[in-house]
PyMOL Python script that loads the backbone (N, CA, C, O; Angstrom):
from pymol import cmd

cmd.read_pdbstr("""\
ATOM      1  N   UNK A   1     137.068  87.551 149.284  1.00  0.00           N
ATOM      2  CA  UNK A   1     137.311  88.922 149.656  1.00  0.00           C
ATOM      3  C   UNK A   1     136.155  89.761 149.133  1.00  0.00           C
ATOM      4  O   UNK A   1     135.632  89.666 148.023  1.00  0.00           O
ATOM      5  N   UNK A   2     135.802  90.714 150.256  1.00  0.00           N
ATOM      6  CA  UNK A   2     134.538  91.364 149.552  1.00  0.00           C
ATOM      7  C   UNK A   2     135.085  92.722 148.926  1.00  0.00           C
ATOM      8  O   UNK A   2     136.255  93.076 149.070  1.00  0.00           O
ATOM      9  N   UNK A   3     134.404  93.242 148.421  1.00  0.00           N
ATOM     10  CA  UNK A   3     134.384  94.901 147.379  1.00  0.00           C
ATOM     11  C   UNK A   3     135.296  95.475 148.136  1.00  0.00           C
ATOM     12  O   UNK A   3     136.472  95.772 147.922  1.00  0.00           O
ATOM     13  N   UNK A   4     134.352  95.636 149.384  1.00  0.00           N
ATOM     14  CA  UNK A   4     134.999  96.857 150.090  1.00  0.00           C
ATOM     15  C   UNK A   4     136.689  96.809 150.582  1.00  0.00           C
ATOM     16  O   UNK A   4     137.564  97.661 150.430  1.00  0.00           O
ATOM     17  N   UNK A   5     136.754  95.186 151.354  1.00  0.00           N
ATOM     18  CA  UNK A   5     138.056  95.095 151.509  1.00  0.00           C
ATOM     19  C   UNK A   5     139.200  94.884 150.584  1.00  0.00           C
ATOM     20  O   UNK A   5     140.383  94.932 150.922  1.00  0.00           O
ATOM     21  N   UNK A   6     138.654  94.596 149.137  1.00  0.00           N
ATOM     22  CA  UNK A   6     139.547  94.881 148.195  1.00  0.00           C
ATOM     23  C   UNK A   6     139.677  96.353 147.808  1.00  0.00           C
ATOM     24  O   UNK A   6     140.702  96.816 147.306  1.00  0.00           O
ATOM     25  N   UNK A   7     138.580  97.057 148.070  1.00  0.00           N
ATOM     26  CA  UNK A   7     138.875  98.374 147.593  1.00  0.00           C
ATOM     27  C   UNK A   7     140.062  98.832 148.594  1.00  0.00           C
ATOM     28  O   UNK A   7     140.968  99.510 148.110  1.00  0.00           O
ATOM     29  N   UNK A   8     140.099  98.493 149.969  1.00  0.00           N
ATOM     30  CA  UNK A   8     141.016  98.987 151.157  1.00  0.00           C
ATOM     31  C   UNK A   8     141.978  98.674 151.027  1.00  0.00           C
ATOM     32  O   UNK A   8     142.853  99.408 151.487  1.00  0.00           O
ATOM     33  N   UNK A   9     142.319  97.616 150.442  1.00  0.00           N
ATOM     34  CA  UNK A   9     143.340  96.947 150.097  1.00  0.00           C
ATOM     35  C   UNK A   9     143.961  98.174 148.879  1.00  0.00           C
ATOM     36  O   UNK A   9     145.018  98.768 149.089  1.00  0.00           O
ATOM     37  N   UNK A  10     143.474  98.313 148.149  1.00  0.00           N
ATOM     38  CA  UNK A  10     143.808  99.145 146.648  1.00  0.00           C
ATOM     39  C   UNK A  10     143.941 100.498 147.181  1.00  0.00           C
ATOM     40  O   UNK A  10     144.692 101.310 146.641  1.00  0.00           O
ATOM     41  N   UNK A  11     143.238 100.783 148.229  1.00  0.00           N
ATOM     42  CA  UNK A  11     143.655 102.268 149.117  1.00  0.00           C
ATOM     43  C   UNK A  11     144.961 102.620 149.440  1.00  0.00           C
ATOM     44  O   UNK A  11     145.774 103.508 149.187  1.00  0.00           O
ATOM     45  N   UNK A  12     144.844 101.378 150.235  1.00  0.00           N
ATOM     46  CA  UNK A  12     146.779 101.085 151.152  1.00  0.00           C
ATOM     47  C   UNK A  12     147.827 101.398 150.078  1.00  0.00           C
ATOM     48  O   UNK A  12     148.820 102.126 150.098  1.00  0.00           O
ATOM     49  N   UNK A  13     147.175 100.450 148.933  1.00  0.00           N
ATOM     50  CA  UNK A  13     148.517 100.354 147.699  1.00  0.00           C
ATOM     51  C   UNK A  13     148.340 102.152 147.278  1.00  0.00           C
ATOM     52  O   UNK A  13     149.404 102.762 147.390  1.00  0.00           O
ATOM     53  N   UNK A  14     147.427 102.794 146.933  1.00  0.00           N
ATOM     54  CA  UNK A  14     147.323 103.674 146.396  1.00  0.00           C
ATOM     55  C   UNK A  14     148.000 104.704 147.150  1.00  0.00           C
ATOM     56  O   UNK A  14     148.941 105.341 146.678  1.00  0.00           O
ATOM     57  N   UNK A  15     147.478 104.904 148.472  1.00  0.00           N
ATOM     58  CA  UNK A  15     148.109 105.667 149.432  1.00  0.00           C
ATOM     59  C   UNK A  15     149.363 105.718 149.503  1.00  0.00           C
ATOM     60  O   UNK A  15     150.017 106.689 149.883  1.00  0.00           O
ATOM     61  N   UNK A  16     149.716 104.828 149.194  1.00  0.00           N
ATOM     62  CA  UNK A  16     151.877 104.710 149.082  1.00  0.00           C
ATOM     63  C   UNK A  16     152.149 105.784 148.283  1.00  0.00           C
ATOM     64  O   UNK A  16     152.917 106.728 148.469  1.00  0.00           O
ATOM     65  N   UNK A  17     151.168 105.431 147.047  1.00  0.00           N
ATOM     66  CA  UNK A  17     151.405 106.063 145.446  1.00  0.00           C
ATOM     67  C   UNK A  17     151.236 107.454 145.507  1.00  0.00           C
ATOM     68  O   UNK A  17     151.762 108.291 144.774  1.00  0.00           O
ATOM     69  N   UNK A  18     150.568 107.607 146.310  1.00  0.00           N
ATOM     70  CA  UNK A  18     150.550 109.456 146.685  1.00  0.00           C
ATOM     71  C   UNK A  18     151.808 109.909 146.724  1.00  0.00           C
ATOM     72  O   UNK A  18     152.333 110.382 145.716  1.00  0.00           O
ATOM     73  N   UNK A  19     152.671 109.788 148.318  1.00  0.00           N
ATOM     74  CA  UNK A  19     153.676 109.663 148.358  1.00  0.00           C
ATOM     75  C   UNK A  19     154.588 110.131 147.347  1.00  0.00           C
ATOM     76  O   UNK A  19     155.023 111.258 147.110  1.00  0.00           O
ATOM     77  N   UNK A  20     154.853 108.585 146.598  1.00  0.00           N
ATOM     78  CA  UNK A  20     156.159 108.444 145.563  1.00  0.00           C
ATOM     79  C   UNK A  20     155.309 109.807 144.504  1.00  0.00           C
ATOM     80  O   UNK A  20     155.965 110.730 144.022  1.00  0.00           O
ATOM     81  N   UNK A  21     154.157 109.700 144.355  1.00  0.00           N
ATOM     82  CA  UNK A  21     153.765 111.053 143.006  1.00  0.00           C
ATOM     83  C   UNK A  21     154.315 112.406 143.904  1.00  0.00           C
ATOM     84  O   UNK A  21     154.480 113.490 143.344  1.00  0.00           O
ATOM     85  N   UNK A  22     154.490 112.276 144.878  1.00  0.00           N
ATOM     86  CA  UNK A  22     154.070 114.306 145.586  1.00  0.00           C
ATOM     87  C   UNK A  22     155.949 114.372 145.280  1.00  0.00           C
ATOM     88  O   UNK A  22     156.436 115.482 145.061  1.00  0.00           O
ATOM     89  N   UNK A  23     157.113 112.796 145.298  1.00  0.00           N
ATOM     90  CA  UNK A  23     158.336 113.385 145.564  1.00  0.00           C
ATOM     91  C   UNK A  23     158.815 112.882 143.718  1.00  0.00           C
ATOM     92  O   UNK A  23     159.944 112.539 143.369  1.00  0.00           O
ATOM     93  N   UNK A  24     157.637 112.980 142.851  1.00  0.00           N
ATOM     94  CA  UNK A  24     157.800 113.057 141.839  1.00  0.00           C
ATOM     95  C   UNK A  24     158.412 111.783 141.090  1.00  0.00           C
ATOM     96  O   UNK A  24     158.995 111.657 140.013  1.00  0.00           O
ATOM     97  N   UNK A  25     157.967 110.713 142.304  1.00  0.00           N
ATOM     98  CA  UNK A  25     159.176 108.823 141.878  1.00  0.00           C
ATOM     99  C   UNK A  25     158.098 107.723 141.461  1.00  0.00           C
ATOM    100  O   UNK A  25     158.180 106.498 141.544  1.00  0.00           O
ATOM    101  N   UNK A  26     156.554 108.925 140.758  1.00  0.00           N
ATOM    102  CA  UNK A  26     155.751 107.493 139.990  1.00  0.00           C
ATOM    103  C   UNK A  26     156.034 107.169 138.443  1.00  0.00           C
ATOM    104  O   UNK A  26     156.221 108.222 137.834  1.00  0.00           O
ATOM    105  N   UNK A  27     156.136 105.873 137.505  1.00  0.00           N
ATOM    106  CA  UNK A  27     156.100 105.789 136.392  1.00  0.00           C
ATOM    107  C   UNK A  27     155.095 106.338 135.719  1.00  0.00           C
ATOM    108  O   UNK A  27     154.073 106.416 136.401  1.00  0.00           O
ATOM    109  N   UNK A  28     155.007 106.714 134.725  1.00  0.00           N
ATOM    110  CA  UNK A  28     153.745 107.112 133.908  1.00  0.00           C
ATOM    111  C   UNK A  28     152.607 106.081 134.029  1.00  0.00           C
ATOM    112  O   UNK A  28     151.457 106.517 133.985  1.00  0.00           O
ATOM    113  N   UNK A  29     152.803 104.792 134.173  1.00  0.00           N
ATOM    114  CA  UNK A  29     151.894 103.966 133.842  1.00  0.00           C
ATOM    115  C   UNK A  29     151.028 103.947 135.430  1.00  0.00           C
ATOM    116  O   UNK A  29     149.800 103.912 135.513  1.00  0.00           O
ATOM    117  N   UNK A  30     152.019 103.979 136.675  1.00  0.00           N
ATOM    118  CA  UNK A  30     151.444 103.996 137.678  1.00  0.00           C
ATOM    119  C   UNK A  30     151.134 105.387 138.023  1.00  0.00           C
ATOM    120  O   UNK A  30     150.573 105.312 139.116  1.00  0.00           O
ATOM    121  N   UNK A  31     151.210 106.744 137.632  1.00  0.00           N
ATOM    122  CA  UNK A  31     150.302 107.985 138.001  1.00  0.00           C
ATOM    123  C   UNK A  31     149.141 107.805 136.913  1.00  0.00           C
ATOM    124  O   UNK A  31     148.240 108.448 137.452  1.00  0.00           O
ATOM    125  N   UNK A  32     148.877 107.564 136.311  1.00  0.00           N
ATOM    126  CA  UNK A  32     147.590 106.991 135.374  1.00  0.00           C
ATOM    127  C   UNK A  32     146.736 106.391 136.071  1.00  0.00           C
ATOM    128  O   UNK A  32     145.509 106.442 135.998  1.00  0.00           O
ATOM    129  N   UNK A  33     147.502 105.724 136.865  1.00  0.00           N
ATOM    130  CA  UNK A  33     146.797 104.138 137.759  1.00  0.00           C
ATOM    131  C   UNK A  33     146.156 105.114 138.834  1.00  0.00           C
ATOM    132  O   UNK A  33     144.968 105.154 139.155  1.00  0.00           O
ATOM    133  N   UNK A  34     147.089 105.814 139.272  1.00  0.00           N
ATOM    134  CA  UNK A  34     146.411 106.691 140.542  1.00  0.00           C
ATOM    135  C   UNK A  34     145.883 108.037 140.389  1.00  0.00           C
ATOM    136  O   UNK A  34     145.374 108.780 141.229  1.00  0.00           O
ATOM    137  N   UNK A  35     146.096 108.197 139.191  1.00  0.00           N
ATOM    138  CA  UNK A  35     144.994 109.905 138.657  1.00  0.00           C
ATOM    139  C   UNK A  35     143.702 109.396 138.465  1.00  0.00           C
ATOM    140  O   UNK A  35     142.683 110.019 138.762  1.00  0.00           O
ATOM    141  N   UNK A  36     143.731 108.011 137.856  1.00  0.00           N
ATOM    142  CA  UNK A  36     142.439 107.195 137.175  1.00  0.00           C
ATOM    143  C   UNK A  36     141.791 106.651 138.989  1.00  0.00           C
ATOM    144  O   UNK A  36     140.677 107.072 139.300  1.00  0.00           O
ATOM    145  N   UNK A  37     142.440 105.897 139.859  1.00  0.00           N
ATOM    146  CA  UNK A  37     141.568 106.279 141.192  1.00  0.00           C
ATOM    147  C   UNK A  37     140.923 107.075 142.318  1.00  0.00           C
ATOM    148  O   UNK A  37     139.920 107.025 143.030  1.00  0.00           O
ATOM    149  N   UNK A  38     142.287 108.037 142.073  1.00  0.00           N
ATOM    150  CA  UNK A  38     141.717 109.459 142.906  1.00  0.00           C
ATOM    151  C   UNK A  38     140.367 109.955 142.224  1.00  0.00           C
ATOM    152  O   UNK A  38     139.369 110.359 142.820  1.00  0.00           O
ATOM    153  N   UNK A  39     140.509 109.861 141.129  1.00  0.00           N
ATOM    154  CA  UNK A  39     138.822 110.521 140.732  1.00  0.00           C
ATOM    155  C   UNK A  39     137.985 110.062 140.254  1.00  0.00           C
ATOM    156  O   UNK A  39     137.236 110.325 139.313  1.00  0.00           O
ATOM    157  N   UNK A  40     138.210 108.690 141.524  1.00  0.00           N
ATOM    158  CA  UNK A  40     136.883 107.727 141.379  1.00  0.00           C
ATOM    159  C   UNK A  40     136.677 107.486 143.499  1.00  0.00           C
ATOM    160  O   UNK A  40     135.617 107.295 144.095  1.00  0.00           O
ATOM    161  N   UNK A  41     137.781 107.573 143.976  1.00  0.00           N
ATOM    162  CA  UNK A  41     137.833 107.529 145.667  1.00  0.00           C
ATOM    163  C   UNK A  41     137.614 108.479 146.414  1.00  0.00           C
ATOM    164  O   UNK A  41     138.544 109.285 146.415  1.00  0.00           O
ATOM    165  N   UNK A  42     137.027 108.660 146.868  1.00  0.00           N
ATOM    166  CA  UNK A  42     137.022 110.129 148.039  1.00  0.00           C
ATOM    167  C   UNK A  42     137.787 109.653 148.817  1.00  0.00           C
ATOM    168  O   UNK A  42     138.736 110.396 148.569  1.00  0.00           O
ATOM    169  N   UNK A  43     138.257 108.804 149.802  1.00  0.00           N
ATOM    170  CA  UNK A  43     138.592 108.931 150.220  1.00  0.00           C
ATOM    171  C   UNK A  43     140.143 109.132 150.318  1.00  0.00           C
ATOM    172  O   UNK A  43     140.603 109.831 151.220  1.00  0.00           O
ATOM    173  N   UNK A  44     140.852 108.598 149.507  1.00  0.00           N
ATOM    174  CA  UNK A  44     142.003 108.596 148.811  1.00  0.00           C
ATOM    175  C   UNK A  44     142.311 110.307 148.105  1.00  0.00           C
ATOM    176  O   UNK A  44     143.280 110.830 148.656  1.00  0.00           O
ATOM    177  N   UNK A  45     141.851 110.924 147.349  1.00  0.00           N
ATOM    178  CA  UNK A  45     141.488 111.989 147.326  1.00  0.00           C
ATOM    179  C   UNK A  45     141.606 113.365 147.774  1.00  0.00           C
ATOM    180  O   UNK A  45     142.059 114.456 147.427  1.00  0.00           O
ATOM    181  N   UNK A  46     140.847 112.665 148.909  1.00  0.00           N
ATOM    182  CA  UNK A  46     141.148 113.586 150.127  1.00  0.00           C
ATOM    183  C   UNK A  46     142.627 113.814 151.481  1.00  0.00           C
ATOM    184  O   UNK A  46     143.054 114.713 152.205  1.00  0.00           O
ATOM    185  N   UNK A  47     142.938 112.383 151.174  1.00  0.00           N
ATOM    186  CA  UNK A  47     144.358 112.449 151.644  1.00  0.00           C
ATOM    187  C   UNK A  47     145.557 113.179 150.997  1.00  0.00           C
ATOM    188  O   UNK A  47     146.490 113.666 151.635  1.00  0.00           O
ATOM    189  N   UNK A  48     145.389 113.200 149.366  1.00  0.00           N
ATOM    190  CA  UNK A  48     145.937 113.821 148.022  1.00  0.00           C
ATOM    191  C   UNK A  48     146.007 115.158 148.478  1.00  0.00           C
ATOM    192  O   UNK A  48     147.120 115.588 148.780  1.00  0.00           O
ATOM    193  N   UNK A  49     144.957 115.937 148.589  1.00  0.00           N
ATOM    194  CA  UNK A  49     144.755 117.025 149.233  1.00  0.00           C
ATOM    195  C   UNK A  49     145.379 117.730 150.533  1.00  0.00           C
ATOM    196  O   UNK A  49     146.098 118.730 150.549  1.00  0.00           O
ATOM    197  N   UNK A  50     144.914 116.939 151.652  1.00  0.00           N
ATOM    198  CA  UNK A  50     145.777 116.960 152.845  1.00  0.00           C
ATOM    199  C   UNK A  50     147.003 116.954 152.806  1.00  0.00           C
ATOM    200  O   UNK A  50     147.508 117.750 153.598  1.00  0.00           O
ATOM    201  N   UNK A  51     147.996 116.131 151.945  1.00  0.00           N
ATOM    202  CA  UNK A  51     149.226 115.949 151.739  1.00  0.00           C
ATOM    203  C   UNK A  51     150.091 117.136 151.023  1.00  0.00           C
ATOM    204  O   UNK A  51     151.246 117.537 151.160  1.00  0.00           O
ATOM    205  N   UNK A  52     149.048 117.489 150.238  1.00  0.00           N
ATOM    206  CA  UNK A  52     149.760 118.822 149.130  1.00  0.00           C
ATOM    207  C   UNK A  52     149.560 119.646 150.111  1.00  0.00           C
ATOM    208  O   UNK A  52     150.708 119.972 150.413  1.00  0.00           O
ATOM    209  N   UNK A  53     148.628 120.372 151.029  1.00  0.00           N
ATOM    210  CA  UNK A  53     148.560 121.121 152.018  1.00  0.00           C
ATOM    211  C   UNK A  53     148.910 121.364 153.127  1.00  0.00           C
ATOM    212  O   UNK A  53     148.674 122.395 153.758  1.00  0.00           O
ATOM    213  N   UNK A  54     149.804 119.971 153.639  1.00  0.00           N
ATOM    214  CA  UNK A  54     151.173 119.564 154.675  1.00  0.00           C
ATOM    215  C   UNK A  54     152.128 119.705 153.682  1.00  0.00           C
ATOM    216  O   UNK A  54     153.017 120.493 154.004  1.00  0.00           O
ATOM    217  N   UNK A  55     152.199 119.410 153.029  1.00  0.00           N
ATOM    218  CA  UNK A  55     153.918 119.912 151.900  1.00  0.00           C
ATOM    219  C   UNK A  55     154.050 121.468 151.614  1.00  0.00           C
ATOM    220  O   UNK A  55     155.076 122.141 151.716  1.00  0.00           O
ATOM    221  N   UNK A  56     152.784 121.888 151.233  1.00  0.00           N
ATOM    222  CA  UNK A  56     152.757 123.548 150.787  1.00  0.00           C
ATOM    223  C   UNK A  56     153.108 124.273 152.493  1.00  0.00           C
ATOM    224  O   UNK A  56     153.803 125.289 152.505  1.00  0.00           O
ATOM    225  N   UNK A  57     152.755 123.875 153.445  1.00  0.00           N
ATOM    226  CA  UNK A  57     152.897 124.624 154.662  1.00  0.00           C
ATOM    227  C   UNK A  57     154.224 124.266 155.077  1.00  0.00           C
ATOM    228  O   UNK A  57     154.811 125.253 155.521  1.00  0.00           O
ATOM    229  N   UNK A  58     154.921 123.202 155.095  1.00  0.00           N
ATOM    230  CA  UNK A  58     156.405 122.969 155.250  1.00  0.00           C
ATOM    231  C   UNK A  58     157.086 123.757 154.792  1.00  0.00           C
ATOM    232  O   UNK A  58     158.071 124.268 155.325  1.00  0.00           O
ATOM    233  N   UNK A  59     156.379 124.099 153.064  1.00  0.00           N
ATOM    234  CA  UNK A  59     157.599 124.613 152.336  1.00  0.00           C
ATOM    235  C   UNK A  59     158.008 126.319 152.542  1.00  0.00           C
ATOM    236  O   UNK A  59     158.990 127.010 152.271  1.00  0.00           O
ATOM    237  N   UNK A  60     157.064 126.483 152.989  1.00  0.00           N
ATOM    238  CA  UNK A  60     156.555 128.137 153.900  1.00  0.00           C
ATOM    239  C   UNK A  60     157.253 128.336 154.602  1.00  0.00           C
ATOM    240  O   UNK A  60     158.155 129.171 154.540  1.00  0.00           O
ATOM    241  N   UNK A  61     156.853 127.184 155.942  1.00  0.00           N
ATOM    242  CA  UNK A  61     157.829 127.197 157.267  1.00  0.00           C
ATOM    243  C   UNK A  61     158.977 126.693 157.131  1.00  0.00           C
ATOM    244  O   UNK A  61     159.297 126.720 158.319  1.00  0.00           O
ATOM    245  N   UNK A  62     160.070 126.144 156.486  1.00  0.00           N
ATOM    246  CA  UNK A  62     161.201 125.971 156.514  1.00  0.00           C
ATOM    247  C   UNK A  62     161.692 126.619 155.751  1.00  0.00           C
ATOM    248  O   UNK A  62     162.093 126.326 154.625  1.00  0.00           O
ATOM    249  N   UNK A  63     161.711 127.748 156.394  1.00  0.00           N
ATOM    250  CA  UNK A  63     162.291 129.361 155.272  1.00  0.00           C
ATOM    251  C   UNK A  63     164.881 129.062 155.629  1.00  0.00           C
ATOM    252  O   UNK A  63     165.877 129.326 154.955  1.00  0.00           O
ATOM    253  N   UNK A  64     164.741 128.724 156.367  1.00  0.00           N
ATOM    254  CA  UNK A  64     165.949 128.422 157.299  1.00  0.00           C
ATOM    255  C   UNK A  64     166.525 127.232 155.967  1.00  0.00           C
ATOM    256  O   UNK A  64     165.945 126.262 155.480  1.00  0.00           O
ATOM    257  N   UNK A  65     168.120 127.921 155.639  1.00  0.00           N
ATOM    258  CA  UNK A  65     169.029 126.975 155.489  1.00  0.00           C
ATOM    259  C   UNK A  65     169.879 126.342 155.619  1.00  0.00           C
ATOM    260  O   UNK A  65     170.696 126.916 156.340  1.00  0.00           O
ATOM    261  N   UNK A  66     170.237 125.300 155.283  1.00  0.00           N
ATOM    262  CA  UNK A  66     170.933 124.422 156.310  1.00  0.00           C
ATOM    263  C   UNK A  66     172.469 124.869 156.312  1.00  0.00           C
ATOM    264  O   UNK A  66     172.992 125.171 155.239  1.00  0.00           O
ATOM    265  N   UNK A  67     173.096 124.909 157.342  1.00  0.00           N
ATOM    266  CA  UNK A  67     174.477 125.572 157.304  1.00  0.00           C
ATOM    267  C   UNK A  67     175.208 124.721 156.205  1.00  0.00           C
ATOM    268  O   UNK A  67     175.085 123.499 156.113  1.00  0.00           O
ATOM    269  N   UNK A  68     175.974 125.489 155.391  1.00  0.00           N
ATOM    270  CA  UNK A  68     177.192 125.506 154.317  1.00  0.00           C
ATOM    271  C   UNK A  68     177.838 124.267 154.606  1.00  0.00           C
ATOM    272  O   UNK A  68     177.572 123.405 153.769  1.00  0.00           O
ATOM    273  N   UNK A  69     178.757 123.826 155.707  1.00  0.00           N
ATOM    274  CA  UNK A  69     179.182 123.332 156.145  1.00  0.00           C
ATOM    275  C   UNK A  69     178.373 121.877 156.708  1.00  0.00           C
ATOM    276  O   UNK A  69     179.285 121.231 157.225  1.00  0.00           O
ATOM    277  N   UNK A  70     176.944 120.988 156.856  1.00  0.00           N
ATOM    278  CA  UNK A  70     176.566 120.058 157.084  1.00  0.00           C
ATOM    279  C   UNK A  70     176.764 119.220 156.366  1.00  0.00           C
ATOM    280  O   UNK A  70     177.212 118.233 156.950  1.00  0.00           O
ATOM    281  N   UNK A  71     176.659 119.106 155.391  1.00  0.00           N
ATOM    282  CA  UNK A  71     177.025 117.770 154.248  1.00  0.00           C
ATOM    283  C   UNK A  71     178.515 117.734 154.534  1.00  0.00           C
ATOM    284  O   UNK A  71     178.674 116.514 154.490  1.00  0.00           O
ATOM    285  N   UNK A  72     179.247 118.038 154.693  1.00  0.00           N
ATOM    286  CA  UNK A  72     181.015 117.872 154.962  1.00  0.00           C
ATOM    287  C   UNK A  72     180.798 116.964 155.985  1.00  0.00           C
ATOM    288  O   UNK A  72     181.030 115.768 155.805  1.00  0.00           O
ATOM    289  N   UNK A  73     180.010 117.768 157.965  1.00  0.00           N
ATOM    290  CA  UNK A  73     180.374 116.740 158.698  1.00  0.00           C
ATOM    291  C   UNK A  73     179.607 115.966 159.061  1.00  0.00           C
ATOM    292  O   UNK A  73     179.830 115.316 160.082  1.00  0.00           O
ATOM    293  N   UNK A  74     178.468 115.802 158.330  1.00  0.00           N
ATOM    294  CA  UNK A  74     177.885 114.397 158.291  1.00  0.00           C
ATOM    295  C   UNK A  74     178.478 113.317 156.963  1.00  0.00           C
ATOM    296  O   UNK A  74     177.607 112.451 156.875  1.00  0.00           O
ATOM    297  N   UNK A  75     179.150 113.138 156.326  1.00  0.00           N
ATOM    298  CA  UNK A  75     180.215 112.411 155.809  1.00  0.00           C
ATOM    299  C   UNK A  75     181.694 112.199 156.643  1.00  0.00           C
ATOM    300  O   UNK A  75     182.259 111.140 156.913  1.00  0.00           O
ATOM    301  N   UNK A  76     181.905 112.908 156.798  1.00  0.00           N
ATOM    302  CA  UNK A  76     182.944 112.935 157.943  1.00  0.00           C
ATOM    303  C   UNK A  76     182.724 112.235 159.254  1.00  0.00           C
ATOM    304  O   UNK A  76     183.478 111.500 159.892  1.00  0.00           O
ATOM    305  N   UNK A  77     181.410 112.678 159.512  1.00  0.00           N
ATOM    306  CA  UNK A  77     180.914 111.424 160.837  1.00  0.00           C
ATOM    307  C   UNK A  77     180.768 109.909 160.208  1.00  0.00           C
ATOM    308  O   UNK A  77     181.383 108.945 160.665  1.00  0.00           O
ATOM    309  N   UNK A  78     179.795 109.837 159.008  1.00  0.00           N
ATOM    310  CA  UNK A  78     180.058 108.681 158.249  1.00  0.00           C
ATOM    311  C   UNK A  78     181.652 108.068 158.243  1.00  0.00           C
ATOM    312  O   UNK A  78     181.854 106.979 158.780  1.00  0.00           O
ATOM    313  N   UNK A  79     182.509 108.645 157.759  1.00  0.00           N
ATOM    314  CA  UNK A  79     183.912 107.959 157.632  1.00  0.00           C
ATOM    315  C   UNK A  79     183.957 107.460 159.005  1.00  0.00           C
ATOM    316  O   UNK A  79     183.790 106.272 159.283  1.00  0.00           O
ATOM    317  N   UNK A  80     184.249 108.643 160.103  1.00  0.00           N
ATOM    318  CA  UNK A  80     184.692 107.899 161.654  1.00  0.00           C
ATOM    319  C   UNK A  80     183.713 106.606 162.031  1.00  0.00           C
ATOM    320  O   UNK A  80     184.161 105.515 162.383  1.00  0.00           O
ATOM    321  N   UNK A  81     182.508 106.871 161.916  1.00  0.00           N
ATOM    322  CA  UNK A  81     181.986 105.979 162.582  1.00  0.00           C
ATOM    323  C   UNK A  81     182.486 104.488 161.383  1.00  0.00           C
ATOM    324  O   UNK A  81     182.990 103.519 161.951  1.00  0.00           O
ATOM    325  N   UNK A  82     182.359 104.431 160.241  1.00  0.00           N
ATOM    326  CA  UNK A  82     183.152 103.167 159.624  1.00  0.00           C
ATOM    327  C   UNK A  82     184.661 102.941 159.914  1.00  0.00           C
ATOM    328  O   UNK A  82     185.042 101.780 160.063  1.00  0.00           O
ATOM    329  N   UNK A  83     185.742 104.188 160.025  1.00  0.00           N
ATOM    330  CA  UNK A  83     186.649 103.543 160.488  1.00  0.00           C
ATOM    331  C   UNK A  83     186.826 102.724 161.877  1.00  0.00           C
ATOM    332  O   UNK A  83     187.547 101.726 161.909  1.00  0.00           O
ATOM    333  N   UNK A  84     186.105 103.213 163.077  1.00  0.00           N
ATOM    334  CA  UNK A  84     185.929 103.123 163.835  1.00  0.00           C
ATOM    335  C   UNK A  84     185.329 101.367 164.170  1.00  0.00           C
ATOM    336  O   UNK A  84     185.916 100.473 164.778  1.00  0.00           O
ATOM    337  N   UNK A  85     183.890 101.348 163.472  1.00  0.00           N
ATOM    338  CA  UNK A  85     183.580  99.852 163.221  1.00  0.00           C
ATOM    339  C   UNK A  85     184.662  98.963 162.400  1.00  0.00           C
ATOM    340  O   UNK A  85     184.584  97.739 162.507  1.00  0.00           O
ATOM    341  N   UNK A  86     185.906  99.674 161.391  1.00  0.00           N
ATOM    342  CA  UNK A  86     186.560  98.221 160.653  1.00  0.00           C
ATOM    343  C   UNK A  86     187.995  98.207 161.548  1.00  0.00           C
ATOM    344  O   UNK A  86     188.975  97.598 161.120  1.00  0.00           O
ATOM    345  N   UNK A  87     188.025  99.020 162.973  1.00  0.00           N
ATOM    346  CA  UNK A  87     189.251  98.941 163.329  1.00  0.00           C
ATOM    347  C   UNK A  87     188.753  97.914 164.761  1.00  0.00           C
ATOM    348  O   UNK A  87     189.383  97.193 165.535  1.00  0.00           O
ATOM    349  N   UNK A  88     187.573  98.223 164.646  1.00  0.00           N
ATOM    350  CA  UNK A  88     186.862  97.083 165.765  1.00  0.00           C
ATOM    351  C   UNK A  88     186.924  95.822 164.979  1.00  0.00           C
ATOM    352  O   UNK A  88     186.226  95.033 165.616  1.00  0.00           O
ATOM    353  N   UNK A  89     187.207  95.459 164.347  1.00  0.00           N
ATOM    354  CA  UNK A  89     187.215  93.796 163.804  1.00  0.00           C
ATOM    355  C   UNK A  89     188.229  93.194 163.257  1.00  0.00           C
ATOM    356  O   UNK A  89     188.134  92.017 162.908  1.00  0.00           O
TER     357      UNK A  89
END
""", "prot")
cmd.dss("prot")
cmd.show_as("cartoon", "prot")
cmd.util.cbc("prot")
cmd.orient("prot")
């Protein structure tokens, strides 16, 4: 395997790691891992960037909350649709 495609390889993995860091689900040992590559990768980096700047504009535009009442009947659809499947068997 050469440099580069191990580095791509370590991108892919890293790129996940963005992700799990932006919804706050990295261990200490693995945001180390990926604070210590972002500021050694541009290109990786730069996705870091892009990502905080698609999250910051979401969080703008989804000024709208979700009606009071949704978590009730999406559990409630959950129940029917399981009673529904254990009365089928």
């Amino acid at each position: 395997m050469t440099e580069a495609t191990a580095s791509k390889g370590k991108c892919s993995e890293h790129l996940t790691s963005i992700y799990e860091y932006l919804d706050g689900a990295l261990s200490c040992d693995d945001l180390q891992e990926l604070q210590d590559h972002l500021a050694h990768c541009e290109t990786c980096a730069k996705e870091y960037d892009l990502e905080c700047v698609i999250r910051s504009v979401m969080k703008r535009s989804c000024c709208e909350p979700a009606p009071a009442d949704l978590k009730t009947r999406i559990l409630q659809r959950i129940d029917d649709i399981r009673e529904s499947e254990h009365s089928a068997v």
